[in-house]
C-alpha positions, 0 to 999 in steps of 0.5 A: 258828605251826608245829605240831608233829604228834604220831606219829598225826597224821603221813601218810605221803606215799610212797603211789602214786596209787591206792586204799589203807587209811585206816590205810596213811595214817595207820597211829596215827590210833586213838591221836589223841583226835579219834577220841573225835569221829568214832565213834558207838555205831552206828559205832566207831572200829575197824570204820570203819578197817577198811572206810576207803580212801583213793583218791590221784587224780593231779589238782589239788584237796583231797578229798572222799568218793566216795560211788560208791566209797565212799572218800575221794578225795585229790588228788595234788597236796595230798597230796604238798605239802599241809601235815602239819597240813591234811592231818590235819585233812581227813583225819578230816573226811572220815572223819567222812563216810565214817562218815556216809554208813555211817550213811545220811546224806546228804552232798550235801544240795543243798536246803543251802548247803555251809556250813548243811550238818549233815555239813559243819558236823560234819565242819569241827568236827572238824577245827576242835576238833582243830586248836585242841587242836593249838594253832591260833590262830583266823586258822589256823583260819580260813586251814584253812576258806578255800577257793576255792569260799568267801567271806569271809562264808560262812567266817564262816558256817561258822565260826559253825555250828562254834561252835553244834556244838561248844557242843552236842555233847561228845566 
């Protein structure tokens, strides 16, 4: 099923590799109500945008937090031809670890499986509650959870611990 992006949910794609705001990216994400699940009291929504980047790498791969920078680091190749609806959705993933990380967590907890990892579990929830709003279907949301360092029985996994966190958090 193609979704259709609402206007916040829609990445620009014209921006050079290098370092830029969140908000150059997705310059209506305050109005998304995903943001409902990545603020905290400790980090509101406003001041995170204020400090998030962005850092285009003109490499092979999906994204992840620098946590040297700290900024999201996106990878070219998945930004100019990712689908609209991936992108979003990593997009507050990683935002949610960003605010993480601004909270003082640890996001590479390696004494965890990636998909037993507390921040990990948080950041897919997000992503996963918003595509379902959006109208996912569970084989896209399964499809968005499949990557290459993951197998069949860890997406399952993950997919379970999602469930667990969703059941136990509100928005």
């Amino acid at each position: 099923m193609k979704i259709e992006l609402p206007e916040y949910a829609r990445v620009v794609r014209d921006l050079a590799s290098g370092p830029h705001p969140y908000r150059k990216l997705l310059p209506r994400f305050e109005e998304s109500p995903v943001v409902r699940r990545i603020e905290t009291p400790a980090t509101p929504l406003g001041p995170l945008l204020d400090r998030a980047r962005v850092d285009i790498r003109p490499e092979e791969g999906f994204c992840f937090v620098d946590v040297q920078m700290p900024a999201i680091a996106l990878f070219e190749s998945y930004y100019r031809s990712g689908s609209g609806l991936d992108l979003y959705l990593d997009l507050a993933h990683e935002l949610t670890h960003l605010r993480q990380f601004y909270e003082g967590e640890e996001l590479w907890d390696h004494d965890l499986h990636y998909v037993d990892r507390p921040t990990e579990i948080e950041g897919y929830a997000v992503a996963v509650a918003e595509g379902m709003r959006l109208g996912m279907t569970e084989e896209e949301v399964i499809r968005h959870l499949s990557n290459p360092w993951l197998s069949p029985a860890e997406v399952a996994r993950l997919r379970k611990n999602i469930e667990r966190f969703l059941a136990d958090s509100q928005p």
